[in-house]
PASEBA-1860 file (N, C-alpha, C; in nm, 3 decimals):
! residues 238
1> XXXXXXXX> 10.675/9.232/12.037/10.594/9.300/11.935/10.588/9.448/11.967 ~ 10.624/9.504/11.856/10.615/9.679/11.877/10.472/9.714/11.937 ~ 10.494/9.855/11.981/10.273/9.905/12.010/10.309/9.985/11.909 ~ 10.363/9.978/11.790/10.316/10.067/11.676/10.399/10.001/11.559 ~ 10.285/10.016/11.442/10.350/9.947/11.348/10.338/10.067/11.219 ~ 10.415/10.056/11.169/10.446/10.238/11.081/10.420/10.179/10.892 ~ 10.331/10.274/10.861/10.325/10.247/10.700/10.413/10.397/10.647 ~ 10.343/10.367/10.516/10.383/10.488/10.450/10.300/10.580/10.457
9> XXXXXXXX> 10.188/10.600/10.503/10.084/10.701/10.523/10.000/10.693/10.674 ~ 10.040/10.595/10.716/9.921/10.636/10.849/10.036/10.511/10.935 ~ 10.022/10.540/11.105/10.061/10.442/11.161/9.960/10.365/11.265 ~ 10.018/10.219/11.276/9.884/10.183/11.338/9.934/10.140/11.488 ~ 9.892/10.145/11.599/9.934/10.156/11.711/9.864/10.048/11.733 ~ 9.859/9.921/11.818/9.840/9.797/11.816/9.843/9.709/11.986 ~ 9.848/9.799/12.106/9.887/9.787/12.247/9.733/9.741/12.308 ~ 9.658/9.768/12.275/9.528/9.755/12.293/9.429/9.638/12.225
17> XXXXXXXX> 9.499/9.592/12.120/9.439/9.512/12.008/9.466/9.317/12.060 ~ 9.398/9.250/12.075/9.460/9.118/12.063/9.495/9.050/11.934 ~ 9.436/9.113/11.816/9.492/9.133/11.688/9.584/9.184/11.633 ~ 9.749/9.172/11.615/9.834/9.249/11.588/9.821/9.303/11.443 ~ 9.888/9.374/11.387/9.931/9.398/11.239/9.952/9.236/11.221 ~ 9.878/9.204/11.094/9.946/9.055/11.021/9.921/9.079/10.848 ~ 9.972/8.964/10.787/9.956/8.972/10.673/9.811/8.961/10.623 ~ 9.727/8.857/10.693/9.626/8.879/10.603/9.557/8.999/10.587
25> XXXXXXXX> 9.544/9.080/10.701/9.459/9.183/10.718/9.532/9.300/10.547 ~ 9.664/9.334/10.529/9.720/9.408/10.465/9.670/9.345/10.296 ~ 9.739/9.201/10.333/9.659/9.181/10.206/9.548/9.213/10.123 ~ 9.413/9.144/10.269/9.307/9.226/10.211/9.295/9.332/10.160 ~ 9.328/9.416/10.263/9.311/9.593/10.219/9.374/9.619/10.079 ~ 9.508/9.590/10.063/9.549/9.567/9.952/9.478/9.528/9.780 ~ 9.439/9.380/9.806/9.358/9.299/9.680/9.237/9.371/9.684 ~ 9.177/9.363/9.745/9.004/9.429/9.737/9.044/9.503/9.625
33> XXXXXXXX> 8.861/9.526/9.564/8.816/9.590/9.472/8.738/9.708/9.507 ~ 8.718/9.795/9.557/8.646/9.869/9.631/8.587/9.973/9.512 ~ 8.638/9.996/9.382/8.625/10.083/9.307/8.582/10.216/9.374 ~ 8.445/10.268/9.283/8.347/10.376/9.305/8.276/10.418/9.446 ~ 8.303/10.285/9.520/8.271/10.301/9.640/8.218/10.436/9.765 ~ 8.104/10.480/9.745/8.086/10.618/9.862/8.070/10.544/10.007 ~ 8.030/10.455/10.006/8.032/10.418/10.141/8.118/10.274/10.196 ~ 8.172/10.251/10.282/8.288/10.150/10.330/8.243/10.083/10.434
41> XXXXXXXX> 8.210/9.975/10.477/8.216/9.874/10.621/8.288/9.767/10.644 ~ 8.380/9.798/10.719/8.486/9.739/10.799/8.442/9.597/10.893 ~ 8.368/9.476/10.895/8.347/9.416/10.993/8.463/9.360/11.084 ~ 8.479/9.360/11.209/8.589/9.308/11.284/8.666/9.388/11.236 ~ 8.685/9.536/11.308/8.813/9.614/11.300/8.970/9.601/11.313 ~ 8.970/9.495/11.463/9.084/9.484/11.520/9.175/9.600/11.539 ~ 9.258/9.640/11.488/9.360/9.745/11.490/9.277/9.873/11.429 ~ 9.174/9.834/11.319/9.131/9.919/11.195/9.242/9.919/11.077
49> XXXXXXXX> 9.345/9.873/11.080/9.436/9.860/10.948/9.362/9.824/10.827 ~ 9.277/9.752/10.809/9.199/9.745/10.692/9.104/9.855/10.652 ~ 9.072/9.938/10.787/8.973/10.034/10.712/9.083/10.171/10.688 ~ 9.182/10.189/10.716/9.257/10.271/10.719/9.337/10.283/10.570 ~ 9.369/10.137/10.544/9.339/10.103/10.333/9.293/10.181/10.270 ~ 9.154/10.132/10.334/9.059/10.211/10.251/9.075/10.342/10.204 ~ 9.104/10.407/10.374/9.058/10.564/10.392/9.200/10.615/10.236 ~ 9.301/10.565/10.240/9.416/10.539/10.148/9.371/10.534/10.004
57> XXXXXXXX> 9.307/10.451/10.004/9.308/10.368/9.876/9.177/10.498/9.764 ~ 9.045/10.469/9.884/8.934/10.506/9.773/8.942/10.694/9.835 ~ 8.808/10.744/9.759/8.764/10.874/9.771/8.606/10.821/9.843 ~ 8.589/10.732/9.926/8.447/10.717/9.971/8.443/10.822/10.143 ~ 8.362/10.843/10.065/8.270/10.964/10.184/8.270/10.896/10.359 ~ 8.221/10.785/10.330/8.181/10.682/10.473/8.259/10.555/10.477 ~ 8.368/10.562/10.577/8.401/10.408/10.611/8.390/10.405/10.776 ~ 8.265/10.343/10.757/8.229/10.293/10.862/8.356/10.157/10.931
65> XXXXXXXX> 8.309/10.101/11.060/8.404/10.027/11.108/8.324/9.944/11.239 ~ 8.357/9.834/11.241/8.241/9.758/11.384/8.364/9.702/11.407 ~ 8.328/9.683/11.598/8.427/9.602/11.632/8.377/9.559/11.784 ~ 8.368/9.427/11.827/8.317/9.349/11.975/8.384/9.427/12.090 ~ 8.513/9.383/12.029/8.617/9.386/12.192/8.594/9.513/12.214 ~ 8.603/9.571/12.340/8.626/9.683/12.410/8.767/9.737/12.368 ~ 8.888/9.636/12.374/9.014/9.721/12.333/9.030/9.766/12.209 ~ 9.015/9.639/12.108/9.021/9.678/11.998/8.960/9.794/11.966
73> XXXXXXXX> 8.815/9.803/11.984/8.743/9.943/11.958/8.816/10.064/12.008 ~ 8.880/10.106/12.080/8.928/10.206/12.166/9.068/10.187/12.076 ~ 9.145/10.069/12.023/9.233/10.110/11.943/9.183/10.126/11.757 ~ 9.122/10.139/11.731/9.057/10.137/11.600/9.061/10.308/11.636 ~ 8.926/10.344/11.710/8.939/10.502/11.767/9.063/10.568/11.743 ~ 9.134/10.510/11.826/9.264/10.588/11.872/9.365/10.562/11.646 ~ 9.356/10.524/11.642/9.428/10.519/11.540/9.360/10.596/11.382 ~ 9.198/10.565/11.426/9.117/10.662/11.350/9.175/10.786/11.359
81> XXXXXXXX> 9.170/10.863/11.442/9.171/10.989/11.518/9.348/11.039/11.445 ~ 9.407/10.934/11.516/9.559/11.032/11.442/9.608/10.978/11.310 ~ 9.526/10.913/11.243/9.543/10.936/11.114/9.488/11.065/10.996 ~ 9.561/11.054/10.901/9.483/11.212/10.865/9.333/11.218/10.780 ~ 9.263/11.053/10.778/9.137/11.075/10.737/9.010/11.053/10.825 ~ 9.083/11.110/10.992/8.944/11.112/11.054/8.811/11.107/11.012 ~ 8.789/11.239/10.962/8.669/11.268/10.927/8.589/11.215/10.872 ~ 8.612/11.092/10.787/8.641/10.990/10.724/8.569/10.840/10.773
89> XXXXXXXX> 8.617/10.838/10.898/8.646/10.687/10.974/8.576/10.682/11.018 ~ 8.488/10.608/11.128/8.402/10.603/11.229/8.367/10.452/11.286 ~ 8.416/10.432/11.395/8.396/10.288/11.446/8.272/10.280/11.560 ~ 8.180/10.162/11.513/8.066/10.150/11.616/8.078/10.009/11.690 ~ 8.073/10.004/11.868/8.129/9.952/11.910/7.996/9.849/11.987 ~ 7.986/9.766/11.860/7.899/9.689/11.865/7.929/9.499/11.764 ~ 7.817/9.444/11.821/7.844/9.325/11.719/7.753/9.339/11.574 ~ 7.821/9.305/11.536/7.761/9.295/11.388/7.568/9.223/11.347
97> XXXXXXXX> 7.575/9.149/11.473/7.422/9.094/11.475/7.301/9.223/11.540 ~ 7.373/9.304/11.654/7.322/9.415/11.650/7.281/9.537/11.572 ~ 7.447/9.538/11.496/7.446/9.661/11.404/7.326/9.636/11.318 ~ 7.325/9.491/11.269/7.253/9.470/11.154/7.098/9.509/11.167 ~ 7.031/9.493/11.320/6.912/9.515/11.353/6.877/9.691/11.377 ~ 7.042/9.755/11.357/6.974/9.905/11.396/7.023/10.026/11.261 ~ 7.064/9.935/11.166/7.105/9.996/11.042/7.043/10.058/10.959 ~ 7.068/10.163/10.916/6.948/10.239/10.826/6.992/10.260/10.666
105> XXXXXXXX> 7.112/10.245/10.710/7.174/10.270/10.529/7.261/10.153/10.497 ~ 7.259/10.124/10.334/7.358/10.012/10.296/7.425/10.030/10.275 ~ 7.565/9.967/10.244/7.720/9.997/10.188/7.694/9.962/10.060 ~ 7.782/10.047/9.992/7.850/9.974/9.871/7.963/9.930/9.868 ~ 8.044/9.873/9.998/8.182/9.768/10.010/8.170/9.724/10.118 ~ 8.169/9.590/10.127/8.184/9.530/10.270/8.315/9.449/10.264 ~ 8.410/9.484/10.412/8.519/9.373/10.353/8.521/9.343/10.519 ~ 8.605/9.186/10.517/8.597/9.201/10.646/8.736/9.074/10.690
113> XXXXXXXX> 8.797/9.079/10.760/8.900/8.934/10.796/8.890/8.930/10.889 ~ 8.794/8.818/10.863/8.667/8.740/10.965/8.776/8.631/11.129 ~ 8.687/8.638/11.179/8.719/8.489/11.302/8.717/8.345/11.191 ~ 8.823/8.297/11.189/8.780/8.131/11.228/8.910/8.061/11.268 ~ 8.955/8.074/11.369/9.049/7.955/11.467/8.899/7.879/11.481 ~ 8.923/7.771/11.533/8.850/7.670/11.568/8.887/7.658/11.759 ~ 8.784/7.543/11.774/8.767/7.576/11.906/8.888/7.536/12.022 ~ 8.932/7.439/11.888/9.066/7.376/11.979/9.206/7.452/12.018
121> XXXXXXXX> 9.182/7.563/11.937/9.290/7.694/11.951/9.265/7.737/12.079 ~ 9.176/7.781/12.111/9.097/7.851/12.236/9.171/7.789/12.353 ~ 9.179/7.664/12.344/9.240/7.576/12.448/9.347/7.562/12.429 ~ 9.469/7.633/12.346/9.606/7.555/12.288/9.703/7.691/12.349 ~ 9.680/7.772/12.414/9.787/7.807/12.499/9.790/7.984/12.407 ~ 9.686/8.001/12.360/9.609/8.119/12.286/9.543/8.209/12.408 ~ 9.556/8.353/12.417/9.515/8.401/12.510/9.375/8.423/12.487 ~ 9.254/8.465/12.549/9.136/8.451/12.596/9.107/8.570/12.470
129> XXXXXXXX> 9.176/8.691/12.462/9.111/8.752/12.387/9.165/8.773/12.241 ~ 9.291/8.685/12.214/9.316/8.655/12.101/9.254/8.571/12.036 ~ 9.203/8.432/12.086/9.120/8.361/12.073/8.994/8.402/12.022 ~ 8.944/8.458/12.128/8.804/8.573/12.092/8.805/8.614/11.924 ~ 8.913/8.690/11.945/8.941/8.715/11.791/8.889/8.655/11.679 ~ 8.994/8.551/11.708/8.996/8.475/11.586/8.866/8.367/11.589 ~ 8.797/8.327/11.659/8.720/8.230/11.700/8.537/8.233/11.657 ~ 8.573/8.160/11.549/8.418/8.134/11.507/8.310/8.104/11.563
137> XXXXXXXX> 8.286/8.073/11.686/8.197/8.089/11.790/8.118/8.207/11.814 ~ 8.209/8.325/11.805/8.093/8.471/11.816/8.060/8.524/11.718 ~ 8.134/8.475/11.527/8.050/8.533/11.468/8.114/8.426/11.315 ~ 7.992/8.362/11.291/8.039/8.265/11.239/8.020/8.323/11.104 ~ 8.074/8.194/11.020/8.068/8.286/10.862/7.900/8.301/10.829 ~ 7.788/8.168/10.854/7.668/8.178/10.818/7.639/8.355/10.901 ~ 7.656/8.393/10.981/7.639/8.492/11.074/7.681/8.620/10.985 ~ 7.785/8.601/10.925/7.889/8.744/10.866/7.847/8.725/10.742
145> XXXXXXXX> 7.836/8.621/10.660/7.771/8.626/10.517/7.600/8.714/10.510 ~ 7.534/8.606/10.591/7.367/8.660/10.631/7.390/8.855/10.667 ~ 7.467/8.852/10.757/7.479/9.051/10.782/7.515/9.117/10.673 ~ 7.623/9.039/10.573/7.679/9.137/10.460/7.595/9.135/10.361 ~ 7.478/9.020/10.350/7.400/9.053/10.263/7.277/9.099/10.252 ~ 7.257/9.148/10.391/7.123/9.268/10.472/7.212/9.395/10.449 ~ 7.299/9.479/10.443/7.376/9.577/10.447/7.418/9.612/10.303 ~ 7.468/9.532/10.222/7.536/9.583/10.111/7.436/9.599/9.984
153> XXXXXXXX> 7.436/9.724/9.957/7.383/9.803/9.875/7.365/9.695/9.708 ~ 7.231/9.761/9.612/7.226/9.607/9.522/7.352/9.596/9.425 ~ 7.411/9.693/9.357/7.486/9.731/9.317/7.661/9.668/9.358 ~ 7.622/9.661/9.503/7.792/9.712/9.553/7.826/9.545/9.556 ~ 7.986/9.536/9.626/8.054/9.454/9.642/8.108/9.409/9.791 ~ 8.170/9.303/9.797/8.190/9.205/9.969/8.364/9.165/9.905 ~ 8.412/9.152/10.030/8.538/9.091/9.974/8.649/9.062/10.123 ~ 8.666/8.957/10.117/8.701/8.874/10.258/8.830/8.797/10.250
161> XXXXXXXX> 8.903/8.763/10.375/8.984/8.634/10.331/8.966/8.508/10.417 ~ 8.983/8.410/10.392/8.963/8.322/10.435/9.095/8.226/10.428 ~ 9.059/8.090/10.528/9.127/8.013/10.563/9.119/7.894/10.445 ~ 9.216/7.850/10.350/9.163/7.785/10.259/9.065/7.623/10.259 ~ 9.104/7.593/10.388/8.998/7.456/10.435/8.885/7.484/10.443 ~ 8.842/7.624/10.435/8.695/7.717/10.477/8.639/7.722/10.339 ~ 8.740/7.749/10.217/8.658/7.779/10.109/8.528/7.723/10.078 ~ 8.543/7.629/10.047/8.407/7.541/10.011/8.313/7.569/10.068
169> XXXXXXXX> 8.312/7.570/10.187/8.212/7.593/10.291/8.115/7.717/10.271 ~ 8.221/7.801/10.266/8.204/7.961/10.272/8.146/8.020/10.099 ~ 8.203/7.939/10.014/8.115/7.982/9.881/8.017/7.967/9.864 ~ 7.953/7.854/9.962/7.830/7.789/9.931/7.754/7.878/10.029 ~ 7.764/7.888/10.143/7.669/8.005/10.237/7.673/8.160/10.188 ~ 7.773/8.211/10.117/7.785/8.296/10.006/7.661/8.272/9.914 ~ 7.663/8.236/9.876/7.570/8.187/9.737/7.437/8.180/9.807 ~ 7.412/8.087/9.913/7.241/8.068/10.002/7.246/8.251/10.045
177> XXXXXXXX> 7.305/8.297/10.034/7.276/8.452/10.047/7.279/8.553/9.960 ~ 7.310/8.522/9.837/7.271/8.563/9.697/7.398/8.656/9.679 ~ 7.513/8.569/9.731/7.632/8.680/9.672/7.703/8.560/9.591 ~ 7.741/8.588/9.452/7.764/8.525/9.381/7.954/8.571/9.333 ~ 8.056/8.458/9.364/8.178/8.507/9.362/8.232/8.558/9.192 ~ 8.285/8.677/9.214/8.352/8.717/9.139/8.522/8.731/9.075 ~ 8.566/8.691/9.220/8.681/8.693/9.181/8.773/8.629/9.285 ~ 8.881/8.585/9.297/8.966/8.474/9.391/9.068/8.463/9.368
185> XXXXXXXX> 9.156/8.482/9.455/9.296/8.460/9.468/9.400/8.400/9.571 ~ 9.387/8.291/9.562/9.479/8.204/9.666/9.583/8.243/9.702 ~ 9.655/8.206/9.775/9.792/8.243/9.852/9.829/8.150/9.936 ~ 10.017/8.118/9.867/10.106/8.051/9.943/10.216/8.151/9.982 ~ 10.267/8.112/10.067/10.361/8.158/10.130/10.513/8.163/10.021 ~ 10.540/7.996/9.959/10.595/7.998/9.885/10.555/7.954/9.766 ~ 10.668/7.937/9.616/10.593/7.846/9.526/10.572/7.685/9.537 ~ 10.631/7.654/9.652/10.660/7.501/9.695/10.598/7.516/9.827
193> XXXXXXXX> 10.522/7.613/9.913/10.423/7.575/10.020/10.293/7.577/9.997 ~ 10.226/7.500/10.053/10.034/7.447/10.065/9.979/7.564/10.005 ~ 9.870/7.604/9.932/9.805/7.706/9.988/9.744/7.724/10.105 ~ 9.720/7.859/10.168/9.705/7.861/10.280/9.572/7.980/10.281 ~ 9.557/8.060/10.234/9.463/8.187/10.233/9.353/8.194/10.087 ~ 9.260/8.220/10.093/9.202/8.249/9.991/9.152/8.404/10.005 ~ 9.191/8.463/9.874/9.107/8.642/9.875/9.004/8.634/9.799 ~ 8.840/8.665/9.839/8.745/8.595/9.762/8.669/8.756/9.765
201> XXXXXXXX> 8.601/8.772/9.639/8.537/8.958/9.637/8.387/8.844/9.561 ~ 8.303/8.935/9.614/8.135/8.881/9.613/8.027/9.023/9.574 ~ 7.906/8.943/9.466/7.857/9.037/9.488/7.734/8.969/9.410 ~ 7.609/9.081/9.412/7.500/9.018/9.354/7.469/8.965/9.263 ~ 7.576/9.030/9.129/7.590/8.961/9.020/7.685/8.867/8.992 ~ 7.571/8.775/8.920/7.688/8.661/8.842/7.732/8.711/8.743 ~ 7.892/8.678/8.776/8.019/8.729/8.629/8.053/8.600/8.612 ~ 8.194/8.591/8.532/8.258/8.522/8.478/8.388/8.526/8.581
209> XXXXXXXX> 8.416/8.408/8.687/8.506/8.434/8.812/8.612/8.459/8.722 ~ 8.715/8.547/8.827/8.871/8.598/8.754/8.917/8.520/8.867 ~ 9.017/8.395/8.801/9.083/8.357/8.883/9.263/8.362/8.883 ~ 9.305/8.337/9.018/9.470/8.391/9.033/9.547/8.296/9.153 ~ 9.661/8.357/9.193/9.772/8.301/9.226/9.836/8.378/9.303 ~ 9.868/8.402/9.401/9.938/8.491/9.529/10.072/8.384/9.540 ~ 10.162/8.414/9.503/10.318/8.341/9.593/10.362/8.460/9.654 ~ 10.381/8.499/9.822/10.454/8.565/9.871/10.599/8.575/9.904
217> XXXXXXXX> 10.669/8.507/9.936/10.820/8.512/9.869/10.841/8.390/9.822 ~ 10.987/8.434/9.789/11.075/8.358/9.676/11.167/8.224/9.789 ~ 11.210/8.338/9.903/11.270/8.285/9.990/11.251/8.404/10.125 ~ 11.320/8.313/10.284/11.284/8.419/10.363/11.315/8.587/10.363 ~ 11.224/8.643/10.347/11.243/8.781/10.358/11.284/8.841/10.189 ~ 11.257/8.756/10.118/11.250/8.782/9.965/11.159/8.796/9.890 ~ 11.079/8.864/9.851/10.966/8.874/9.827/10.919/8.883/9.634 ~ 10.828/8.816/9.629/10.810/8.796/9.477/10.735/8.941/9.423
225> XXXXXXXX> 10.753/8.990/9.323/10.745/9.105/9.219/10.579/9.105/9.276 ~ 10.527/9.032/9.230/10.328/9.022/9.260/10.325/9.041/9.427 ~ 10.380/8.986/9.487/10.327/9.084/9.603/10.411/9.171/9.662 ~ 10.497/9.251/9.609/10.563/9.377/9.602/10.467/9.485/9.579 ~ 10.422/9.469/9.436/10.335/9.534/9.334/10.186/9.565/9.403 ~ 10.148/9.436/9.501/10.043/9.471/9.550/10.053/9.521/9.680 ~ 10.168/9.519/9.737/10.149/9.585/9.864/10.238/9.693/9.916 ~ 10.270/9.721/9.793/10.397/9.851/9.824/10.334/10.007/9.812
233> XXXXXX> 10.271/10.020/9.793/10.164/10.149/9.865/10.164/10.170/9.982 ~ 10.168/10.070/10.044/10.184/10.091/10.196/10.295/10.036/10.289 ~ 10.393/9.893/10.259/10.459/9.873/10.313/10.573/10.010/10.309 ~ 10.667/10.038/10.453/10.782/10.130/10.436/10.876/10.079/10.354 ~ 10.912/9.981/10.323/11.075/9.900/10.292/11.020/9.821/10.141 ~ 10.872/9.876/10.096/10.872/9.775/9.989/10.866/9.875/9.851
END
């Protein structure tokens, strides 16, 4: 695995991270709705590639960024810093159950691609702080739903991905926290593989859900028009 992974506008350096560059994270950054957005929170930075989207995508004043690990944080930093919307970025190197107790202002976007390996990963030949990562044990969804909906402004919007065996689960502790889904978009790999990912955007109001369909390629290394379209802003080669 490279220690740097190169877009079309910012590169993300990744030597420090037990989170590499992956698809879901791009995705997210990608699908989200962030609109009007002045303020941004990043939960679980990892690399910061998702808040670095952002810094891309919107004109918001504040994208904030949280992150546990010690490395990751120091690579979130480090990649903050030599990208060109420093000024912009800001990662606090804390857990999210903390942040939540010392917060003074709300967002109007929370996005976040959350932990959930399960516990049996931890033990399956997964390193200690990749695991960490991914591992619903330090910050579970009841945990990350309950914080995003102390933080996010009444107005604003949440928007996450998930593991699709999680959905159910996760709409419903969504909802016991008064974020009501707006919009969803599954994802297979192919048009003939499982679904595997769900992209779910939340917010205080009940709408009328917009629902969709993610096929990422056609065949290996072939990629379908819809996720070209959505992720070629930033991929180099797309």
């Amino acid at each position: 695995m490279s220690d740097s992974f190169k877009f079309k506008e910012f590169t993300v350096s990744q030597d420090k991270s037990a989170m590499k560059v992956g698809t879901d994270g791009v995705l997210l950054g990608a699908w989200a709705q962030p609109k009007e957005a002045c303020s941004i929170l990043d939960i679980g930075s990892g690399t910061g590639i998702v808040s670095l989207q952002m810094a891309q995508r919107t004109f918001a004043e504040t994208i904030d960024a949280i992150e546990i690990d010690a490395g990751a944080f120091e690579q979130t930093v480090e990649n903050f810093e030599q990208s060109g919307w420093g000024d912009r970025l800001f990662c606090y190197h804390a857990s999210i159950q903390n942040f939540v107790d010392e917060a003074e202002e709300k967002y109007d976007f929370i996005i976040s691609n959350p932990p959930f390996f399960s516990e049996k990963f931890k033990k399956n030949g997964i390193s200690e702080t990749r695991a960490l990562a991914r591992h619903t044990h330090k910050l579970s969804f009841e945990e990350l739903l309950s914080a995003t909906s102390k933080l996010l402004s009444k107005t604003g919007a949440c928007a996450f991905i998930i593991p699709i065996e999680s959905e159910s689960i996760f709409l419903g502790l969504a909802e016991i926290n008064g974020l009501f889904l707006n919009r969803i978009t599954r994802v297979r790999g192919t048009s003939s593989s499982d679904i595997k990912r769900s992209l779910v955007q939340f917010s205080f109001k009940k709408t009328e859900i917009e629902k969709s369909e993610l096929v990422i390629e056609i065949e290996r290394h072939v990629y379908t028009q819809d996720y070209i379209d959505l992720v070629k802003d930033f991929y180099l080669k797309m």
